[in-house]
N, C-alpha and C positions, 0 to 999 in steps of 0.2 A: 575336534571341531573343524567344519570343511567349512569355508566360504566360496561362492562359485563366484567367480572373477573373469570379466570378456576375454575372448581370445589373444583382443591386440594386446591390452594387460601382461597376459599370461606369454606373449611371446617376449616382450617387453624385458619381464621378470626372467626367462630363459635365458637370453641373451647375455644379461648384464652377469648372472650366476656361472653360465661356461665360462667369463671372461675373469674369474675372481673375484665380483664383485656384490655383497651384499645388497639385497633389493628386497621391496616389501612396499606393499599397501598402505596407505598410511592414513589417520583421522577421520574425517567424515564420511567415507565408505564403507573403512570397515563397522564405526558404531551403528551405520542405517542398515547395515547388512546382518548386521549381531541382531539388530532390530526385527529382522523380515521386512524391511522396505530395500526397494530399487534403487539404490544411491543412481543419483542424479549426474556423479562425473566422479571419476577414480585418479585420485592422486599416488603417486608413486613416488618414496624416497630413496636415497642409494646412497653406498659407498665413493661410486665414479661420483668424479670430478666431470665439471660442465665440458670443460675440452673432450674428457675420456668420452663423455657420453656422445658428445658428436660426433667422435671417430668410430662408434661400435655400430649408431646407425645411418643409412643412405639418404633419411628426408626428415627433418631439424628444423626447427624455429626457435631464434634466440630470442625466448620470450623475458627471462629477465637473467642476465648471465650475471648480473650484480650479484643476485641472491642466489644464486644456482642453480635455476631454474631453465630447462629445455623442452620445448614441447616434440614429442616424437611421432613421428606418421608410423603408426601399425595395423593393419586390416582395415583401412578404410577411415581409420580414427586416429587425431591425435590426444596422446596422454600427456601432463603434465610430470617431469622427472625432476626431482631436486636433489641435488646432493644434500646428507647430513649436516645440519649449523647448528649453531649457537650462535645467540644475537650479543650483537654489542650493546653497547649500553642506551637505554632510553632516554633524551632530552626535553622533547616535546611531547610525551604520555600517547604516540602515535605512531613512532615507528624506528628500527633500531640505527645508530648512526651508522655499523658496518654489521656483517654478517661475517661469522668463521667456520669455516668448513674443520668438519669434524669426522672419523672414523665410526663412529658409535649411534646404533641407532637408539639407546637409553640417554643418551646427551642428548640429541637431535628431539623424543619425546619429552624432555624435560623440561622445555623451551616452550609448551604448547601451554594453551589456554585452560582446558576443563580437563578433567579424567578421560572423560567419554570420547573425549579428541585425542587423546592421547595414548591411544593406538594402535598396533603395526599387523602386517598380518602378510605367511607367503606359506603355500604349502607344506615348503620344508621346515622350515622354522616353527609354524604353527602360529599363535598369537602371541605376540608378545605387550605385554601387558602390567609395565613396573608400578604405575600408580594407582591401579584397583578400579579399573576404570569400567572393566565386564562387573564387578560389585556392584559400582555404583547403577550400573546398567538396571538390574537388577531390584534394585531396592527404585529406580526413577527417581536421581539424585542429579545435581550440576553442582559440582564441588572444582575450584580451583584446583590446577596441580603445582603444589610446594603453598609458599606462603601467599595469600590472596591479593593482601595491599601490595604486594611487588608485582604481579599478574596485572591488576589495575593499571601500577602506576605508569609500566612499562607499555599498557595501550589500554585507554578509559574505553574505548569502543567493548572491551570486553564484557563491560557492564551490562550493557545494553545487548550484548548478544546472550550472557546467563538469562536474561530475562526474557530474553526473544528463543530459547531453546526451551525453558522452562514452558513457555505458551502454546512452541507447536508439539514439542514431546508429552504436555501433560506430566513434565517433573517437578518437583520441588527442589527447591535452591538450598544447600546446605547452610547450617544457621554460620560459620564462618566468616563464606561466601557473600551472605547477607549481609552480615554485619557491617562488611568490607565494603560492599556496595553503600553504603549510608554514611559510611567514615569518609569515605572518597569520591561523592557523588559531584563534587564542584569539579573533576577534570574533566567531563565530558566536553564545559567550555573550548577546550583544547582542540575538539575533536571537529574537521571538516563539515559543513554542512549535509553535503551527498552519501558521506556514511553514517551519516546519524539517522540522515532519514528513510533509510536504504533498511536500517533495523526497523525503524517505527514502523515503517510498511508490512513488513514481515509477521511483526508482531499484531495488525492491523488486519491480515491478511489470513492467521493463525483461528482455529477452533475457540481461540481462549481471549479476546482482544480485552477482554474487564482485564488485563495484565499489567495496561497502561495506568489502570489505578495504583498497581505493584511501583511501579515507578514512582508514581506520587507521592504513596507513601516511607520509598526509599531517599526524598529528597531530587532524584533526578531529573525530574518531569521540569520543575520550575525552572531549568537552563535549557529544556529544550521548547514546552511548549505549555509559557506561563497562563496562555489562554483557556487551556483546560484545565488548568490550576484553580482557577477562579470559579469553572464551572461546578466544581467538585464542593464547595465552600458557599455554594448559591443555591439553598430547599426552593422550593418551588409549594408554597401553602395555595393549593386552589386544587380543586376537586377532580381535572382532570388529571394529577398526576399525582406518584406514589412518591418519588425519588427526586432527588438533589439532579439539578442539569449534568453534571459531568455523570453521574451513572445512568440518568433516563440516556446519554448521546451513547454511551457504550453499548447498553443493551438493544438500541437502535441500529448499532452499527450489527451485533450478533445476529441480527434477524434476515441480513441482505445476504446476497451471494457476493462472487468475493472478486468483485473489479474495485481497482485500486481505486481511481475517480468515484465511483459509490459508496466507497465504506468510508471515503475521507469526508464527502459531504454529510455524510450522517454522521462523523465523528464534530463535526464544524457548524451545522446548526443552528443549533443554537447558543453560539460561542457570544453573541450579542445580549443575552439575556441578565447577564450580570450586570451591563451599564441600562439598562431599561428598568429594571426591574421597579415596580410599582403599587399603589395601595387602591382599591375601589372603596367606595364609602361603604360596603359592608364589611370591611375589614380582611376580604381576597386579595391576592395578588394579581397584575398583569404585567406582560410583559410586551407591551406596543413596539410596532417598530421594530422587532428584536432580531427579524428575516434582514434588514435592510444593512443593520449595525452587523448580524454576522457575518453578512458578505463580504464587509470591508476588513474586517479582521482576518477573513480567510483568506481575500487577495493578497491582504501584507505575509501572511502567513505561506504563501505559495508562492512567492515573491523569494521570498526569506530563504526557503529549502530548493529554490529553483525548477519548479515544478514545471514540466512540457507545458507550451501555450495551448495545448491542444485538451491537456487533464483541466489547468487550471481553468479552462474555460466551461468546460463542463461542469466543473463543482461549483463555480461562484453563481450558475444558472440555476443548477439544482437548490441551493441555500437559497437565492434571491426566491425564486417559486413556492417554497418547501411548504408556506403557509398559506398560497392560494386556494381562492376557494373555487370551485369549478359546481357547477348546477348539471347533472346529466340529462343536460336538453344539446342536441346536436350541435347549435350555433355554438353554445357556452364553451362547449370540448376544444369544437374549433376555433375558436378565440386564443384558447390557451394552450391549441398548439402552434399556433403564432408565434405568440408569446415566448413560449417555454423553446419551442424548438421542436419537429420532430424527430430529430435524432437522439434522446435522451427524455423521452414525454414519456415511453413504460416505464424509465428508469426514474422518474420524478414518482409517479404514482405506486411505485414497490418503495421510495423513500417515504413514503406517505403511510405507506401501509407498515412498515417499520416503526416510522415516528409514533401511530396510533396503537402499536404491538408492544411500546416501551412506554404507555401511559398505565393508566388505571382503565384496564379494560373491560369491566363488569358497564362504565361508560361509553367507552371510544367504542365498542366491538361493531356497533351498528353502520360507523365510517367504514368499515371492512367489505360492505356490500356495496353502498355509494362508490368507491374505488372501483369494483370487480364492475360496474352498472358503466361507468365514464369509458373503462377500458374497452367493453363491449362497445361502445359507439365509435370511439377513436377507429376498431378493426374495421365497424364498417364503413365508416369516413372515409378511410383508406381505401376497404375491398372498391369501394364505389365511385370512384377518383374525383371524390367530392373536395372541390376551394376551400382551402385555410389559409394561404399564406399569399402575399401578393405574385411569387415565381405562379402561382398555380391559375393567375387572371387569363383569360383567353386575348389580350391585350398587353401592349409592353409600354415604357418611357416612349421608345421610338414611336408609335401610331400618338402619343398626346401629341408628341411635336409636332407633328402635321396637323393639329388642330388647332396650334398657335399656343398651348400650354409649354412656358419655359420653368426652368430651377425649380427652386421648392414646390413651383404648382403642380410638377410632375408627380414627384411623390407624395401631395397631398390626393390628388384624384385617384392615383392608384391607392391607395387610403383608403378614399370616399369608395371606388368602384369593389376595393374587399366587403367591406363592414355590408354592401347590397349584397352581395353574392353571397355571404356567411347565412344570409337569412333567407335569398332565393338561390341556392346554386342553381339552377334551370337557367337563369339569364345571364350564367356564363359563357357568353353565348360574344364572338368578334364583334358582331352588328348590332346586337342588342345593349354592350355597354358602350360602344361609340356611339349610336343614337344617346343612351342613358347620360353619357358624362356632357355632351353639348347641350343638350336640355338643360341639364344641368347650370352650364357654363353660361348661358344668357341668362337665368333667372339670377 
């Protein structure tokens, strides 16, 4: 078995080997390489000590000498080098009090997370491979290495990551593993907000995101996000839908491409529908309001995991709109890219096109042309540097001043002067809305 490994790697591995030192490939490179995928960044374990490792090469960065960890400049790239450990002992289910360096690369994978993580790989050596880890490869397995509840207890993150590997590999989680996951699902409490949701992204972001229903029903979900807990436990009896809110938001989510801010707001939704939810006198359901109510739970929600001001304001835009309804008459479009925003107005209307792809579509399928009809106008709104928003009035605050319009009156006329133009752009015109707004103004 050959694995091709970069150059700077392989000098890496040369170096340390003339000097007596044990070296090898180690976890996520070589399982994505056993795979036939590109591993994304190559870690490297050794014998040397972080000092030794300094001294063998000329450009080092003490990336964590705690742990025994050097990043090393080789052809243009740095690697990540660690010496062999074993962790000390776990306190807080996150991370070990100390680290012990160790001679042994069968110690060093013993300490690891999954099989599949667990192991080594250098030309000369070949693979090594104590815990069955190319097996499990094999069969498309994520089985813990050694006993599961100690794997857990020693960092609950690991939960979260068997089920975030199970979604992007298309594995199955060994029944164990599983089990172990449900037994131990309360520490993730334990676990930092940015790494919990650093997994849920992942798994948000995966071919397979119905996985987060995996989580639900291992008990985990409710400590991290009881909101879609709710949604999962809330049918939806009215004709435009087939499925329970928490699976119609997933299979919503499946349907987008895969920007983080988009698949959350589809994940988020309709996270308001549970406290709305309602009877019409023929015995339907409605769920009023429920755009307005998700919003706020997704801002606490993003609030909560720390989300960039920049993501979370794109998604509580997209929820707050999600159920606008839009007429494909030019003004209407441009109304609602007022509204909505142009920088996120496609990405509203593929949320749209999702939402209506995770109904009952033998109904909804006729909204799928209405969508493709507004977008076509939007392009030309655009190609045709037609007025929607007030930046776009041939007019500013500054020219009301000089008419004698102060405070609020400003950006009420520049108001009055869009909602004219929405419906004549032609008399966006410097002269024609400063005559328009003083006419205005005396009457």
């Amino acid at each position: 078995m050959h694995i091709r490994v970069p150059d700077g790697l392989k000098q890496i591995l040369v170096v340390l080997k003339k000097n007596n030192f044990s070296a090898f490939c180690v976890g996520g490179c070589v399982r994505d390489s056993l795979l036939g995928i590109t591993p994304s960044d190559w870690d490297i374990c050794t014998s040397a000590l972080p000092l030794q490792i300094k001294q063998l090469f000329p450009k080092t960065i003490d990336t964590g000498l705690k742990h025994g960890t050097v990043s090393v400049f080789a052809n243009d790239a740095f690697y990540e080098v660690t010496t062999f450990r074993l962790d000390g002992e776990y306190k807080d289910n996150r991370r070990p009090e100390k680290v012990l360096f160790t001679s042994s690369i069968e110690e060093d994978l013993s300490r690891r997370d999954f099989t599949i993580n667990a192991m080594a790989y250098n030309e000369i050596d070949g693979l090594i491979d104590p815990f069955g880890g190319m097996e499990d490869l094999k069969k498309g397995l994520i089985r813990c290495v050694g006993n599961p509840d100690v794997r857990f207890c020693e960092d609950a993150l690991r939960m979260l990551r068997a089920v975030r590997f199970a979604a992007q590999k298309k594995f199955q989680i060994e029944e164990q593993t599983l089990s172990s996951i449900q037994k131990n699902a309360y520490l993730v409490q334990n676990l930092s907000s940015e790494r919990i949701i650093a997994e849920i992204t992942k798994i948000l972001l995966s071919d397979q995101p119905d996985h987060l229903k995996l989580l639900y029903h291992l008990g985990v979900l409710p400590f991290i996000m009881p909101e879609l807990c709710r949604c999962f436990e809330t049918p939806q009896n009215i004709k435009w839908h087939l499925f329970d809110v928490g699976v119609h938001s997933i299979k919503a989510v499946s349907q987008l491409e895969k920007k983080p801010y988009l698949r959350f707001a589809a994940l988020m939704h309709d996270w308001g529908k549970p406290d709305c939810r309602g009877q019409n006198p023929n015995g339907s359901e409605h769920f009023r309001n429920h755009a307005a109510v998700s919003t706020k739970l997704a801002e606490d929600f993003c609030c909560r995991y720390h989300f960039s001001n920049r993501d979370k304001n794109k998604i509580l835009r997209l929820i707050q709109h999600h159920d606008r309804q839009i007429l494909p008459e030019k003004k209407y479009v441009k109304r609602a890219v007022n509204a909505v925003g142009e920088d996120i107005f496609i990405d509203l209307l593929n949320l749209k096109r999702a939402d209506c792809l995770a109904q009952n579509f033998e109904l909804t399928a006729p909204r799928m042309e209405l969508y493709d009809k507004i977008e076509e106008l939007f392009i030309q709104i655009k190609h045709d540097c037609e007025p929607f928003s007030v930046k776009n009035l041939a007019v500013n605050g500054n020219d009301l001043k000089k008419l004698g319009f102060q405070g609020k009156e400003i950006g009420q006329a520049l108001s009055f002067l869009l909602e004219h133009v929405l419906d004549c752009p032609s008399d966006n015109q410097r002269d024609i809305l400063l005559s328009f707004i003083k006419n205005n103004k005396k009457e």
